[in-house]
N, C-alpha and C positions, 0 to 999 in steps of 0.2 A: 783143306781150304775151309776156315770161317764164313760164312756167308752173313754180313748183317743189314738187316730192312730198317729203313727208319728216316727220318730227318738231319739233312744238313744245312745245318743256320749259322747267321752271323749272332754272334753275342755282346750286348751292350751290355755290360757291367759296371755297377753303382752302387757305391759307398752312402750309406746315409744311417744319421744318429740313431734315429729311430723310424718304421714303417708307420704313416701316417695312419688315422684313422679313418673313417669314411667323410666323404666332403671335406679331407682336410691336407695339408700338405707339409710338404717336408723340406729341408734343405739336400742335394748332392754336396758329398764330401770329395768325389772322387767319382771319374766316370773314364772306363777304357773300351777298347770294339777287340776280340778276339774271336778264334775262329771255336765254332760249337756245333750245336743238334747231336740229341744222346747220339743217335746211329753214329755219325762221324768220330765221335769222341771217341767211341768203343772200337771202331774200325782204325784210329790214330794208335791208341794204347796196343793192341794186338798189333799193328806192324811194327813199332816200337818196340815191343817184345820180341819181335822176330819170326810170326807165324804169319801165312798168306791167308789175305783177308781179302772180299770183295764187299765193297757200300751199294747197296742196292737204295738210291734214294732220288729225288727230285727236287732240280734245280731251276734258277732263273736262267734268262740272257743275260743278266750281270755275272756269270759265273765261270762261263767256258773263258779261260786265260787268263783269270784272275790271278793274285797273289795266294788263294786259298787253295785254288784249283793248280797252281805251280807246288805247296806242299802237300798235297797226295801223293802229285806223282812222284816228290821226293822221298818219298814213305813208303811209297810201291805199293799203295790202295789199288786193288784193281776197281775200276768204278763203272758201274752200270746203272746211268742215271736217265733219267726222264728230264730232258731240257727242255722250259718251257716255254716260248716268244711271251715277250711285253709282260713276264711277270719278276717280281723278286723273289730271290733267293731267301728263303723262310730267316724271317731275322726276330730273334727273341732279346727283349729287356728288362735284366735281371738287378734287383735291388737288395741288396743284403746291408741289417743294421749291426750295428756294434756286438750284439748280441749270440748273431749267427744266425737269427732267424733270415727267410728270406719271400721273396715274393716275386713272380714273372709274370710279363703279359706276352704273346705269344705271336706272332704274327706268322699263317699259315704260308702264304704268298702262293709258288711254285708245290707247294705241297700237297695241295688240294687236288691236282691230276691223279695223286693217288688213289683216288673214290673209282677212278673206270678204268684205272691200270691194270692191263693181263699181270696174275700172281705168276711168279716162277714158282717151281717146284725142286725142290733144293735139298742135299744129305743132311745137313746139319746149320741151321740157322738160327741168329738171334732176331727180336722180333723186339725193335724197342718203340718210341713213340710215332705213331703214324696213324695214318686212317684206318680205324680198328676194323670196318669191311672189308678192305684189302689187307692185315693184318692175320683174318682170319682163312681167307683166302689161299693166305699162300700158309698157314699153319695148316690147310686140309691138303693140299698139295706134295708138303716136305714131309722127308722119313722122322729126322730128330729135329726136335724143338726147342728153344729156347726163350722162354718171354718175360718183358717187363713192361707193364701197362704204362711208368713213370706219369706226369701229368696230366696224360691225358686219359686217366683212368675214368675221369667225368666222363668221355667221349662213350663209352662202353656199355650200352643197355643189358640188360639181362639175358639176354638173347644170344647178341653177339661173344659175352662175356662167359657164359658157358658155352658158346662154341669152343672159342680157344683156349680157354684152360682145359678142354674135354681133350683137346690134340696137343696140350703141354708135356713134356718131359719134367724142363728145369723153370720152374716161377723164382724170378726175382721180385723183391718188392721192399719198400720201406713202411714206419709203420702206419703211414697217413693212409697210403696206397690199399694195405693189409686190410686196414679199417675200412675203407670204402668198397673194397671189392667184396669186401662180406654184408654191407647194406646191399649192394647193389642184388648179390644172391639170394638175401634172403637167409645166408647161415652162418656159423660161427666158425672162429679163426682153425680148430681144428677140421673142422667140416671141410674147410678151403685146401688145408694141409693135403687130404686122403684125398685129393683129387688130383696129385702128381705127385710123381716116382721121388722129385726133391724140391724142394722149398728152400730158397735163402732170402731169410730178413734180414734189412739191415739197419741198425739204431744210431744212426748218425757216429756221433763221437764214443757211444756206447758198445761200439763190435758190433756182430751179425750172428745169428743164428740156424743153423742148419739142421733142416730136418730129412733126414732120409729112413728109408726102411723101419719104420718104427720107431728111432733114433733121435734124439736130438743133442747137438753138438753145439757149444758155446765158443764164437772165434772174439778172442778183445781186440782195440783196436790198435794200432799202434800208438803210442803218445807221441806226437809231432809239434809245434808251433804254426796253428791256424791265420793263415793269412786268407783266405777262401773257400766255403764249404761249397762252390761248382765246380760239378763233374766228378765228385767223388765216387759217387755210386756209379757211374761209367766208368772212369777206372778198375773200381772193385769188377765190375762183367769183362771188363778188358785180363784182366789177369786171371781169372777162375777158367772161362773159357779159352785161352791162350795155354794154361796147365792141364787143362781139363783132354785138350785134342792130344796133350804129350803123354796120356796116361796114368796122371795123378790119381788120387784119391779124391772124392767129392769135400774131403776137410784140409786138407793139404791143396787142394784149386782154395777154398775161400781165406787161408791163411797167405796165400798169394796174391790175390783179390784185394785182400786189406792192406796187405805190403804197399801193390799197389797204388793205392785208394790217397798213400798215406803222402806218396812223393806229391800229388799232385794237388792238395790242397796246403802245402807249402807255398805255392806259388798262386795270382789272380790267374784265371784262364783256365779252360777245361783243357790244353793241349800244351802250353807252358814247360810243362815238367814231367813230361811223361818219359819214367823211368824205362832201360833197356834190361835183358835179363838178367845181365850180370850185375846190373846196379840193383836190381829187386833181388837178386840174391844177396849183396851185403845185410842190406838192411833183414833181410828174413832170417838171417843165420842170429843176427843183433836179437831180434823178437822172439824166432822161435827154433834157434838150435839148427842142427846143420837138417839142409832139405833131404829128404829120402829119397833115394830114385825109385822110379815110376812103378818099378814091379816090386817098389817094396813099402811103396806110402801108404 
């Protein structure tokens, strides 16, 4: 069992020429509502693959019986949420230009009871955006860790922010994230590296990089037709650690990862196109040669 902590939001997605500048404004080219919050996305992707996953996360009253809450359980999320009266369900509104670049504003809603929520203590967890007190909480708690600061790596004083990389196994991060959590420390991007067993960066359209044991491993990314860069990188965690519990190899999870990574920015929507195993096998055999099994990647 996956176990992942984090946020479940509704996502308002918007097309626009280009991201305005300050005090200044833009046109919508295109604006749709799907369902989001990294924790969910990554908890969708891993049942979609076919591994048992639990969303440890916080919700509104708008949420029990909802449409959103009917596809978990079509998904077999097991779900262990904090439901909260009279607030919303965390709803984010994400704006991406022609370009690819993109921009969110965030609305916490239902999420904020994570600050005085008792942390479980858990074998193997991922650990994505949420209230980094209680984030750290249950990283002191769990045996093996999993984390990725994603947006709300501002949230993260220095404090809190070497807590939990101190209790990290697997750091994911992009390289905005990468950048900021080495201001935050005070040290440089190797310094950040030798503080967990493995490191995956990932560079958007660029591939990802994997650092273990000394090691550093170059993953490209797939070439696809970009219609959406959301939820990429919750894909790529949805697939690494989905390979990762089957006994892959830490280069062969992030070649999975990308596979991944790769179906779902095909489509708008972080939950749209989330490939099943055997369809992330086509495509993986297409990239990178037939997959190895487990005792021999």
């Amino acid at each position: 069992m996956i176990h992942i902590v984090g946020h479940t939001a509704i996502d308002h997605i918007s097309k626009v020429s280009r991201l305005p500048e300050k005090n200044c404004s833009t046109h919508i080219t295109d604006r749709q509502v799907y369902f989001g919050g990294g924790a969910a996305n990554i908890a969708a992707g891993i049942a979609t693959l076919g591994e048992a996953v639990t969303l440890h996360s916080c919700v509104g009253s708008d949420f029990t019986g909802s449409e959103y809450d009917r596809w978990m359980t079509d998904l077999k999320i097991h779900k262990q949420f904090f439901v909260v009266p009279e607030t919303h369900t965390p709803t984010a509104f994400m704006f991406t230009d022609e370009a690819g670049d993109q921009m969110t504003f965030f609305e916490w809603g239902a999420s904020r009871a994570f600050k005085d929520a008792e942390a479980p203590g858990l074998p193997l967890v991922h650990m994505a955006t949420a209230d980094p007190a209680f984030n750290c909480r249950v990283a002191e708690k769990s045996e093996f860790i999993s984390f990725d600061p994603g947006q709300d790596v501002f949230l993260y004083n220095k404090e809190l922010l070497e807590s939990i990389i101190a209790n990290t196994d697997i750091l994911f991060a992009n390289q905005h994230e990468v950048k900021q959590m080495c201001v935050t420390l005070g040290i440089t991007r190797e310094a950040l590296i030798s503080k967990v067993s493995m490191a995956i960066f990932t560079m958007s359209g660029d591939g990802s990089t994997l650092y273990t044991k000394g090691r550093e491993h170059f993953i490209p990314a797939v070439p696809v037709t970009l219609a959406d860069p959301t939820g990429a990188g919750d894909a790529y965690r949805a697939g690494f650690l989905s390979a990762f519990v089957r006994g892959y190899t830490p280069e062969t999870c992030c070649r999975i990862g990308t596979v991944t990574a790769s179906y779902v920015v095909e489509h708008v929507g972080c939950q749209t196109h989330l490939p099943d195993w055997n369809a992330m096998l086509v495509r993986y055999r297409k990239q990178f040669g037939e997959l190895p099994s487990p005792q021999d990647a």
